[in-house]
MMTF fields as JSON, N, C-alpha, C and O atoms, coordinates in Angstrom:
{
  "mmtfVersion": "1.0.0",
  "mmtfProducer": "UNKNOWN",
  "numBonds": 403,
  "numAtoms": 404,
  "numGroups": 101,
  "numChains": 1,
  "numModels": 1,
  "chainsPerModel": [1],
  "groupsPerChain": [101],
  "chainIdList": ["A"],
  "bondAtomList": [4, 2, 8, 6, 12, 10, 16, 14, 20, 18, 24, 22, 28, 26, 32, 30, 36, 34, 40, 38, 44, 42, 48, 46, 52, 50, 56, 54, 60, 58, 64, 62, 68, 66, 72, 70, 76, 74, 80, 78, 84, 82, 88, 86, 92, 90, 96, 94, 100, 98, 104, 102, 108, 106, 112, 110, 116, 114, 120, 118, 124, 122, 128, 126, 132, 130, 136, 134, 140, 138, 144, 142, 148, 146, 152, 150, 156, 154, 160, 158, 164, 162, 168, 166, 172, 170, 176, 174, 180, 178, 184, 182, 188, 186, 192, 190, 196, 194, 200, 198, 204, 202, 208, 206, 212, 210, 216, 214, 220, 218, 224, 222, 228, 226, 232, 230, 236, 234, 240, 238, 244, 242, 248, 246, 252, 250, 256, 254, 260, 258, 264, 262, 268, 266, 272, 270, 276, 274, 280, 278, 284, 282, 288, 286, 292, 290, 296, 294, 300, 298, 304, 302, 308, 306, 312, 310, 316, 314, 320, 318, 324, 322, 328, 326, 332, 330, 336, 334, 340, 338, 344, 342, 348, 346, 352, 350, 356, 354, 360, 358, 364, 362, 368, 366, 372, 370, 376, 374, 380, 378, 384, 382, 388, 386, 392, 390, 396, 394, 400, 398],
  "bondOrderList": [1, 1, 1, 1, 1, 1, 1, 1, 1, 1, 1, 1, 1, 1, 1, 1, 1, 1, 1, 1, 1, 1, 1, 1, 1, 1, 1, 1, 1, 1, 1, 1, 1, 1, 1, 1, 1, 1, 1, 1, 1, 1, 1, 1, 1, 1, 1, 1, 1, 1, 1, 1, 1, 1, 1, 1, 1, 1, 1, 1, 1, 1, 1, 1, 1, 1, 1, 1, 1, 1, 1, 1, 1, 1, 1, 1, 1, 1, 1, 1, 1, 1, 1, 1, 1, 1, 1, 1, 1, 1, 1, 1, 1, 1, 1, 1, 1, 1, 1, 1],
  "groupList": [{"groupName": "UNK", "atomNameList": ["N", "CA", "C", "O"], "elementList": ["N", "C", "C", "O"], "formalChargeList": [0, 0, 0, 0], "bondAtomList": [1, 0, 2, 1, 3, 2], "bondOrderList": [1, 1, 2], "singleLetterCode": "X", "chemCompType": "L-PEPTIDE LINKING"}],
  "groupTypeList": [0, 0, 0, 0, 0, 0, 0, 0, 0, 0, 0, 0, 0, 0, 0, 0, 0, 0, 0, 0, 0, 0, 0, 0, 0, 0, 0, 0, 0, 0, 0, 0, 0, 0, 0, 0, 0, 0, 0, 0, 0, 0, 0, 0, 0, 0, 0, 0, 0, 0, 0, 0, 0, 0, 0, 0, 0, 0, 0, 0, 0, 0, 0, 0, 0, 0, 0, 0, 0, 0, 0, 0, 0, 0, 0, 0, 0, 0, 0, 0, 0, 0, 0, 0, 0, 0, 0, 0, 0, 0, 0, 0, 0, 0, 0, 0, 0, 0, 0, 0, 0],
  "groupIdList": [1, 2, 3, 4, 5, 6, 7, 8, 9, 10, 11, 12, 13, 14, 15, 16, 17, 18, 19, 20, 21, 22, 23, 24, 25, 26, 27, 28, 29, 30, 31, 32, 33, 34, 35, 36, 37, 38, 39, 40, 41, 42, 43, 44, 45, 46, 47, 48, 49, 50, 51, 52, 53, 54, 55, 56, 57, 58, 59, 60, 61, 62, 63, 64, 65, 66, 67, 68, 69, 70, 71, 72, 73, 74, 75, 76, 77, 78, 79, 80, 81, 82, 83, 84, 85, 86, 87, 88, 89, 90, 91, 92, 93, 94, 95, 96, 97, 98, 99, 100, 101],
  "secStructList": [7, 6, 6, 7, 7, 7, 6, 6, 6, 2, 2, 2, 2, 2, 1, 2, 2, 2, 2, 2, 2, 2, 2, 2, 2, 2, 6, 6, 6, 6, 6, 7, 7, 1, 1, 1, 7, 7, 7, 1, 1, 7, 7, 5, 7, 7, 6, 6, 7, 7, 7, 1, 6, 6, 6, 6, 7, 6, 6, 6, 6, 6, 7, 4, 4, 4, 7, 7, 5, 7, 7, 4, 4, 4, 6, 6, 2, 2, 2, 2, 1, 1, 7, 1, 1, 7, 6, 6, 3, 3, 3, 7, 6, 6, 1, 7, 3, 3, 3, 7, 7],
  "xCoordList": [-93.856, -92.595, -91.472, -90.65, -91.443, -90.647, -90.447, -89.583, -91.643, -91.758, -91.793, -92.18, -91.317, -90.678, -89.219, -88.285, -89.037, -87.292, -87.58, -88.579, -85.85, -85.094, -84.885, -85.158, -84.406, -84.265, -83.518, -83.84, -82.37, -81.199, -81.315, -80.334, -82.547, -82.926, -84.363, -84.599, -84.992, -86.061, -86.302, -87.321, -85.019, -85.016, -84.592, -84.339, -84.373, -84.04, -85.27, -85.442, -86.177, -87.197, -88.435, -89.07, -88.469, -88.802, -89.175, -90.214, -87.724, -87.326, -87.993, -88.603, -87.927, -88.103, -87.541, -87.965, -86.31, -85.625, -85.964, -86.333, -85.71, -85.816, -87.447, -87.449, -88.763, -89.846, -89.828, -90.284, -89.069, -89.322, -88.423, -88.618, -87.352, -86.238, -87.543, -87.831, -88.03, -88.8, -89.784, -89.721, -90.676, -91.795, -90.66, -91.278, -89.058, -88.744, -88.337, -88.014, -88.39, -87.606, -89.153, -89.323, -90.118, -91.538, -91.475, -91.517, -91.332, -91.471, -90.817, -91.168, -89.035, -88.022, -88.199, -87.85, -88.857, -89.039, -90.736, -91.136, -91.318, -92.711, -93.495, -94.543, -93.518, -93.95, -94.111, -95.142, -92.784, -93.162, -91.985, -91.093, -92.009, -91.14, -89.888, -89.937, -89.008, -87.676, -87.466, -86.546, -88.042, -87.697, -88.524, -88.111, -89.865, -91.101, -92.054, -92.7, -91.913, -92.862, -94.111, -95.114, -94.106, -95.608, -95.756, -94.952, -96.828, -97.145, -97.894, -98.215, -98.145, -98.582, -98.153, -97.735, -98.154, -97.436, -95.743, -94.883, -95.737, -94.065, -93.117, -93.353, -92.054, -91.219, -89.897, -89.31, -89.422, -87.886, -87.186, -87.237, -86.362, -85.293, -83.893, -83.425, -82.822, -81.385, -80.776, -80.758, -80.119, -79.565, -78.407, -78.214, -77.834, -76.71, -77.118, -76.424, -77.925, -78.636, -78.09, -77.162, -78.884, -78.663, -78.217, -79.017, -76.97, -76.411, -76.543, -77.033, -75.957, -75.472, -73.918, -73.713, -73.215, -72.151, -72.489, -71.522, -73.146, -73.275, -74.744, -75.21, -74.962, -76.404, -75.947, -76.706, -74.472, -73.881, -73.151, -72.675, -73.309, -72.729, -73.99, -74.802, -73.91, -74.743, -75.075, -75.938, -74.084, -74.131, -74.797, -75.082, -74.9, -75.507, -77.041, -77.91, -77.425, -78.514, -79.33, -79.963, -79.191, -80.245, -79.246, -79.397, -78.386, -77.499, -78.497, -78.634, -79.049, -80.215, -79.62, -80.395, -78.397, -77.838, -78.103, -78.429, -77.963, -78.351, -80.071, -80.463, -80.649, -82.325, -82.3, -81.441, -83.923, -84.741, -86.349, -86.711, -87.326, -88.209, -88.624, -88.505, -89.146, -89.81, -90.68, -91.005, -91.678, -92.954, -92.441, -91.343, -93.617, -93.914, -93.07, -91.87, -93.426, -92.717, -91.125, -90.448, -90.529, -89.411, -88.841, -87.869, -89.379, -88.486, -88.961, -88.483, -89.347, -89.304, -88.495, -87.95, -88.648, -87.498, -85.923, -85.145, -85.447, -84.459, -84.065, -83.118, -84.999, -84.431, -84.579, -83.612, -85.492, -86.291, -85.244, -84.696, -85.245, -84.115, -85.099, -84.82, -86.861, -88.047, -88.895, -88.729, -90.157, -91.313, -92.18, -91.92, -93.067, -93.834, -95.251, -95.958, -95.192, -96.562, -96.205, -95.11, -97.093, -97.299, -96.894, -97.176, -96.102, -95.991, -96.746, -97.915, -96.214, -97.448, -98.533, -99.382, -97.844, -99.042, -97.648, -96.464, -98.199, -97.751, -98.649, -99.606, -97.836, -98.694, -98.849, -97.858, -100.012, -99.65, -99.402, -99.222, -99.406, -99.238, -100.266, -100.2, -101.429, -102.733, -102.472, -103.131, -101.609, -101.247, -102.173, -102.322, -102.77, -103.691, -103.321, -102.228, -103.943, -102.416, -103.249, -104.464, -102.794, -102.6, -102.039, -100.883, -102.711, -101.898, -100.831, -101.33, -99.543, -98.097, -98.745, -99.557, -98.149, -98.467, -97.357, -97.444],
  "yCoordList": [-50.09, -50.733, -49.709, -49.829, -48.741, -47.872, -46.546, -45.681, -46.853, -45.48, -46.217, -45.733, -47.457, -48.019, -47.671, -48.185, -46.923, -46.935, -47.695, -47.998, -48.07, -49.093, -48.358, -47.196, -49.301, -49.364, -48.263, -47.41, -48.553, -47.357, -45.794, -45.065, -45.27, -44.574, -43.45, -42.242, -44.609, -44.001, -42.811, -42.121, -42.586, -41.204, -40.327, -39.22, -40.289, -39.299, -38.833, -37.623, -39.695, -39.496, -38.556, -37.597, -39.355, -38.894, -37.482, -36.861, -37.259, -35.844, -34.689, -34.729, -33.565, -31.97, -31.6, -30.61, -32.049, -32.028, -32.029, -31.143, -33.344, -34.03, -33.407, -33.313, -33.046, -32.778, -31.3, -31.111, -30.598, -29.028, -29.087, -28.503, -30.117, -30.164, -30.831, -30.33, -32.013, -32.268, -31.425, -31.135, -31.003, -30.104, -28.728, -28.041, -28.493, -27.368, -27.686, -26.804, -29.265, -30.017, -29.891, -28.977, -30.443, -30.245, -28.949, -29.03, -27.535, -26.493, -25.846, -25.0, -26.823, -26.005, -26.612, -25.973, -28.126, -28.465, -28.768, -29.826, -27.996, -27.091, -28.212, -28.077, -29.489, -30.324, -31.257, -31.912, -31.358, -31.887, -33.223, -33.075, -34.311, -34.899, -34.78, -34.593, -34.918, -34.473, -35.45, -35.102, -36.373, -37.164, -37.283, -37.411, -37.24, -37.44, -36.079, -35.613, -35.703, -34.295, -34.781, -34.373, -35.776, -36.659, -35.175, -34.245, -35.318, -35.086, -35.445, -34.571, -36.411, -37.572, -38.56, -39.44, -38.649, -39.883, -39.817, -40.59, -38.454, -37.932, -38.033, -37.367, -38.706, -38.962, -38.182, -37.996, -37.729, -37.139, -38.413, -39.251, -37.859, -39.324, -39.075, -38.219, -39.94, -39.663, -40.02, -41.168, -39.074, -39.753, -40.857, -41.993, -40.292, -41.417, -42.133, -41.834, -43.028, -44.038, -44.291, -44.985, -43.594, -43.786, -45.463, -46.394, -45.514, -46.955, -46.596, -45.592, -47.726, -47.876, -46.335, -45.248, -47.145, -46.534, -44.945, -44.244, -44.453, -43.086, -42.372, -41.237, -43.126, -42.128, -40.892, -40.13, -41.077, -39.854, -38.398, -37.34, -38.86, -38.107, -36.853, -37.079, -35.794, -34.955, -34.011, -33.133, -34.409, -33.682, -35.056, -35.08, -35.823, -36.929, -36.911, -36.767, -36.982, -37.196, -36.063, -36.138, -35.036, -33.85, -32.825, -31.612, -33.204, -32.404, -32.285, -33.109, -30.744, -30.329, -31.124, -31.832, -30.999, -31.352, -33.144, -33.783, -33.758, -34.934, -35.698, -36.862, -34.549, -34.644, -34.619, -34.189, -35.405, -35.043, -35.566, -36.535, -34.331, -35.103, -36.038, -35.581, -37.37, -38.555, -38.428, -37.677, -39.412, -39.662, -41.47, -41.931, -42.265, -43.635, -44.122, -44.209, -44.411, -44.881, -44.807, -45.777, -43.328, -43.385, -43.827, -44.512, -43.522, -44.104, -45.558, -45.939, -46.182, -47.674, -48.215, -49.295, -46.662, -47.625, -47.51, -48.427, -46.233, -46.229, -47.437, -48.178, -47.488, -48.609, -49.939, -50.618, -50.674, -51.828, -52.24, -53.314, -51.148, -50.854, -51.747, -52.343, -51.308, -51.946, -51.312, -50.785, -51.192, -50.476, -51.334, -52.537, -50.889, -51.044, -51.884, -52.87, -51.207, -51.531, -53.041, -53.455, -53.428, -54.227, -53.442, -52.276, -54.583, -53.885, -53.52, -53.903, -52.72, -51.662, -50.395, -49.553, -50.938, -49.6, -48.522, -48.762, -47.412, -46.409, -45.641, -45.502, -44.808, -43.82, -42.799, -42.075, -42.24, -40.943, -39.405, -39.452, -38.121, -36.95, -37.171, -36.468, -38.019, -37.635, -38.584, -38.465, -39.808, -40.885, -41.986, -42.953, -41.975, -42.827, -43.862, -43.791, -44.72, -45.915, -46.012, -45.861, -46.225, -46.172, -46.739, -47.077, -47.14, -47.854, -47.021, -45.899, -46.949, -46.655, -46.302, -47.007, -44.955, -44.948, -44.922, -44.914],
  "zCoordList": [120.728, 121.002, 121.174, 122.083, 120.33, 120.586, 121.583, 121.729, 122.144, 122.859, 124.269, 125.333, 124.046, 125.933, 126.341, 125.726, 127.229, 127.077, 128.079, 128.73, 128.042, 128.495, 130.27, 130.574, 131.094, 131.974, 132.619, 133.446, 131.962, 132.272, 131.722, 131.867, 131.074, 130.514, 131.068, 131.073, 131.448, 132.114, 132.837, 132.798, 133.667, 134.99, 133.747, 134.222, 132.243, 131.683, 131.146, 130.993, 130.833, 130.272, 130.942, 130.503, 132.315, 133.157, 133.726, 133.954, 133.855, 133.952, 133.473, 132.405, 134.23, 133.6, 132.994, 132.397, 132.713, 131.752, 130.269, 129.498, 130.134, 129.435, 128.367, 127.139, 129.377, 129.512, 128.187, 127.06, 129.123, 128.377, 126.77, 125.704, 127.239, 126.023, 124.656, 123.569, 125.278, 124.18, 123.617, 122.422, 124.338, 123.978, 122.917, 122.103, 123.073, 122.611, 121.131, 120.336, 120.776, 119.74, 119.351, 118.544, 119.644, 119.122, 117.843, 116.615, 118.968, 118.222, 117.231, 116.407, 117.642, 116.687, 115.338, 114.346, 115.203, 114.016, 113.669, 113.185, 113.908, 113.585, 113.885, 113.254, 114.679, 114.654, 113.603, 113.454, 112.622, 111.88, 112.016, 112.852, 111.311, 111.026, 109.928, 108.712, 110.617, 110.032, 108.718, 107.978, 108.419, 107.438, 106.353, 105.201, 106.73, 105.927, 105.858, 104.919, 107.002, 107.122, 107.372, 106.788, 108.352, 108.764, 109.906, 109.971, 110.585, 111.491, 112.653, 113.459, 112.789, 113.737, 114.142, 113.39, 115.404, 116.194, 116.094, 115.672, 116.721, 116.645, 117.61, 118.619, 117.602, 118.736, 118.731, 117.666, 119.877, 119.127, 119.775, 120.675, 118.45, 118.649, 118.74, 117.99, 119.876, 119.151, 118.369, 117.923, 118.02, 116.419, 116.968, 116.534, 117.854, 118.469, 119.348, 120.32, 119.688, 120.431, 122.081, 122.496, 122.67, 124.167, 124.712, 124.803, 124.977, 125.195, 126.94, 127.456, 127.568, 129.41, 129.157, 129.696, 128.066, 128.215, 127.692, 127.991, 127.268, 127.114, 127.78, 127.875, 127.991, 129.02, 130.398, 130.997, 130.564, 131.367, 130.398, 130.81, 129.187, 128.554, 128.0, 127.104, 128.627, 128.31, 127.12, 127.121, 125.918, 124.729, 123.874, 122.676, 124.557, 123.758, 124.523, 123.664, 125.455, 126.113, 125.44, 124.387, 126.234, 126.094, 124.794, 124.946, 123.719, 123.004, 121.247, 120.343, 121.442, 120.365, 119.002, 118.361, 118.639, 117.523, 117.733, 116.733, 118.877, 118.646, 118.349, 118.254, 118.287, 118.225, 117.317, 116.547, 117.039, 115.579, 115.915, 116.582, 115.04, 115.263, 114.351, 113.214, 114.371, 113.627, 113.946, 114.866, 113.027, 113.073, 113.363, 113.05, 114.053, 114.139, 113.098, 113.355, 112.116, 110.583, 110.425, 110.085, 110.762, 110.372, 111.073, 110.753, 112.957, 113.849, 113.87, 114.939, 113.556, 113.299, 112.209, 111.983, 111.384, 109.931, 110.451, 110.189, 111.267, 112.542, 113.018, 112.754, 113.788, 114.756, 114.182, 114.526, 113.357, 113.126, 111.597, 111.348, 110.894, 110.015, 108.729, 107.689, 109.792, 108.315, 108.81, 109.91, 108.033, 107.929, 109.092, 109.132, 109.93, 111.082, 109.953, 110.163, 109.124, 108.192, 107.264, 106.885, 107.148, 106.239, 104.421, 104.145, 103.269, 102.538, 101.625, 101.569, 100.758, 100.324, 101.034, 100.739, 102.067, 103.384, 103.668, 103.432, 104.189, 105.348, 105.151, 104.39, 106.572, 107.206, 106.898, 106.984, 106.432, 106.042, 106.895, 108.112, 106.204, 107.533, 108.307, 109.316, 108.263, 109.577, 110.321, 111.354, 110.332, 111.026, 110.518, 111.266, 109.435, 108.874, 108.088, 107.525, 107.95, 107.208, 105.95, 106.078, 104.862, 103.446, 102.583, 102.835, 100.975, 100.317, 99.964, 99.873, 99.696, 99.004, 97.512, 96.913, 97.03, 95.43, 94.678, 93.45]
}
């Protein structure tokens, strides 16, 4: 669900841009997730949420300080503002789902 962008978004995604910027957010945060330190099923995300009205604004689009990398989980607890899992489960660093201890 989360890894569909939106309409007005797409040609950013798209992009070579966009392409090398991610793969460089990959490496600057060791592939890990910025929140949990998962390492599987990692998305970078903006912290300031690509709207219509700011997708021309280029310190927001491709702006390093507006990146982070997540794993599945956090960027669902992001956006969903709840856990993707059923409770008592998440995911752990191998992307494997698990009881909560």
């Amino acid at each position: 669900m989360l890894r569909v962008a939106r309409e007005f978004a797409k040609h950013i995604y798209n992009s070579q841009k966009w392409k090398k910027l991610r793969e460089y957010i990959f490496v600057k945060q060791h592939g890990c997730c910025a929140r949990c330190g998962g390492v599987k099923n990692l998305q970078v995300h903006h912290k300031i949420w690509l709207t219509p009205n700011n997708i021309n604004d280029m310190d927001i689009v491709y702006g390093e300080d507006n990146l982070e990398l997540l794993c599945h989980d956090c960027h669902a607890l992001e956006h969903l503002k709840k856990s993707p899992t059923r409770e008592g489960l998440k995911f752990n660093e191998f992307g494997e789902l698990e009881e909560e201890k």
